[in-house]
C-alpha positions in Angstrom: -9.8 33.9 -19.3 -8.2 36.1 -16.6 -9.5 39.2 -15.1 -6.9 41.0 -12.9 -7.1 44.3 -11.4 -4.7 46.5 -13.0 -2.8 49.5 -12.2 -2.3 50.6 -15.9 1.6 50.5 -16.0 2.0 47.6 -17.9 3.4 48.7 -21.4 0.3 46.4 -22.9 -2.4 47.8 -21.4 -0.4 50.8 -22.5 -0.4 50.2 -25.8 -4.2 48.9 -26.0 -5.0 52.0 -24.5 -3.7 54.3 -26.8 -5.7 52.2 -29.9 -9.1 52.4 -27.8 -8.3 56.5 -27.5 -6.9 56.5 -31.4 -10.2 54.3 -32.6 -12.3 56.9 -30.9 -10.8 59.7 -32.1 -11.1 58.3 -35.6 -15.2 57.2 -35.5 -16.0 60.7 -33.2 -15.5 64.5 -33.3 -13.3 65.4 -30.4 -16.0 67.0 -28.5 -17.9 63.0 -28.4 -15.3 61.0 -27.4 -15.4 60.8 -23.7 -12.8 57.9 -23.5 -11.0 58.4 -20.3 -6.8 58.4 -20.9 -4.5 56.7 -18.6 -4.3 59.4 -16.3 -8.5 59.7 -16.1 -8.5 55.7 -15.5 -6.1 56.0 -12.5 -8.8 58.6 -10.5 -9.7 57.4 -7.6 -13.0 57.0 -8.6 -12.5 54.3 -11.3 -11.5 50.9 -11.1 -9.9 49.0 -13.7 -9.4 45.4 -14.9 -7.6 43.7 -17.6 -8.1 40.4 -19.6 -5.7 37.7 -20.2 -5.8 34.8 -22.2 -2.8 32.4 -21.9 -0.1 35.3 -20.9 -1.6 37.8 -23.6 -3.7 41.1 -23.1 -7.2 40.5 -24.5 -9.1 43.1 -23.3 -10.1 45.7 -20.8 -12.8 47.6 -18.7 -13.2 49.7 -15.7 -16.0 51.0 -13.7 -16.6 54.4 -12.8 -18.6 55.3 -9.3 -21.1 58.0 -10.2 -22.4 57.5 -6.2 -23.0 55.1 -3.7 -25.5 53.4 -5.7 -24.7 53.9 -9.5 -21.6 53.3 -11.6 -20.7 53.7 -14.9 -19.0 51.2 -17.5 -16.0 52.9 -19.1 -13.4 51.6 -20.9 -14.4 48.8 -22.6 -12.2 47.0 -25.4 -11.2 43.9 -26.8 -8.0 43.6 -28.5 -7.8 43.1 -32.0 -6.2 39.5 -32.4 -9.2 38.5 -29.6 -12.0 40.0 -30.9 -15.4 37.6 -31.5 -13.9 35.2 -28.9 -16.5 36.7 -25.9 -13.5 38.8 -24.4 -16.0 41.7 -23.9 -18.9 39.7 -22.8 -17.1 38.1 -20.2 -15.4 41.6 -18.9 -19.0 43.1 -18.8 -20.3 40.0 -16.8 -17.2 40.7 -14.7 -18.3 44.7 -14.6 -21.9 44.2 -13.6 -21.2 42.0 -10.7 -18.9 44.1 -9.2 -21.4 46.4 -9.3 -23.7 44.7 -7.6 -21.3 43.7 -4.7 -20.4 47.2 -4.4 -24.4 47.9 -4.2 -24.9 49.6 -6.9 -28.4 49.6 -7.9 -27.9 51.0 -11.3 -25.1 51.1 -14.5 -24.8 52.9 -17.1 -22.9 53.7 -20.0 -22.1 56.3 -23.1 -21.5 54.6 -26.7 -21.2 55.8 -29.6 -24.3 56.4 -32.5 -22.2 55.8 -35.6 -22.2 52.0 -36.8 -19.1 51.4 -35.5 -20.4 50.8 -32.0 -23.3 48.9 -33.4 -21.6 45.7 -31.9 -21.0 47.1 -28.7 -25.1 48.2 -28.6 -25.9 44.6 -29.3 -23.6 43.3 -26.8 -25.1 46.0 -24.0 -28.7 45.3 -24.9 -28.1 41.6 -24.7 -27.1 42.2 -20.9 -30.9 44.0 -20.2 -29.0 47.5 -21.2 -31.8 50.1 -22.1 -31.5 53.6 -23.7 -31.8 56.2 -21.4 -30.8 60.2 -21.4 -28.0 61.3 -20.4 -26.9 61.1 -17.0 -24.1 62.5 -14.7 -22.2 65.2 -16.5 -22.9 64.5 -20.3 -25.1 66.4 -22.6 -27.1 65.4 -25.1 -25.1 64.5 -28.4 -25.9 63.1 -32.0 -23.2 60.9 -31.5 -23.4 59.7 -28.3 -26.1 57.2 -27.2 -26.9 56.5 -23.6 -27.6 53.1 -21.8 -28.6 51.9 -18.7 -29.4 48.7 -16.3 -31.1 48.4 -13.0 -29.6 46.1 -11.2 
């Protein structure tokens, strides 16, 4: 597996892009899915990395600062002909130690409630992710949960 920094204009990444915002907008209401577009995951303030295997996109995540000393996961998603293969648990190793060379002393993320994202729970709690409130700009939502790590 291959983690490169990417600048999002590959028409892949693209196109696995556009089925992580479509998936959302399918298991959420519009005013729960806090997926960042293309245009959200080229801010300054987020940096994001894609996954090969052999030549082929398998997955993707980025990291969000929040401040000098927290970031947020965003982003994460495995493509579909790759998924059970550990493409997302190797991007989130990938995401927390960048964190912590950045200094970050905390991470944290926003999932979803429904079952859908029950997976994606398992995979964060496995990593020492704990359920938290809500932090930085969201609100408390039925179908939102809230995780976080001290690194």
């Amino acid at each position: 597996m291959e983690i490169r920094r990417d600048d999002l204009n590959g028409p892949e990444i693209r196109a696995l892009i556009s089925e992580h915002l479509h998936h959302m907008f399918e298991t959420s209401p519009p005013e729960s899915v806090h997926a960042l577009d293309l245009e959200g995951l080229k801010k300054p303030d987020v940096t994001f990395w894609s996954l090969w295997i052999e030549g082929e996109l398998a997955g993707c995540g980025a990291l969000k600062e929040l401040g000098r000393e927290h970031g947020e996961v965003k982003s994460m998603r495995t493509a579909h002909a790759h998924r059970r293969q550990g493409v997302a648990r190797h991007m989130l190793a990938h995401l927390l130690e960048e964190a912590r060379q950045r200094g970050y002393r905390q991470v944290s993320l926003e999932t979803g409630s429904m079952e859908a994202f029950d997976a994606a729970r398992r995979l964060y709690e496995s990593f020492g992710f704990t359920y938290c409130d809500p932090f930085a700009d969201y609100e408390a939502d039925p179908n939102s949960v809230f995780m976080t790590k001290v690194l």
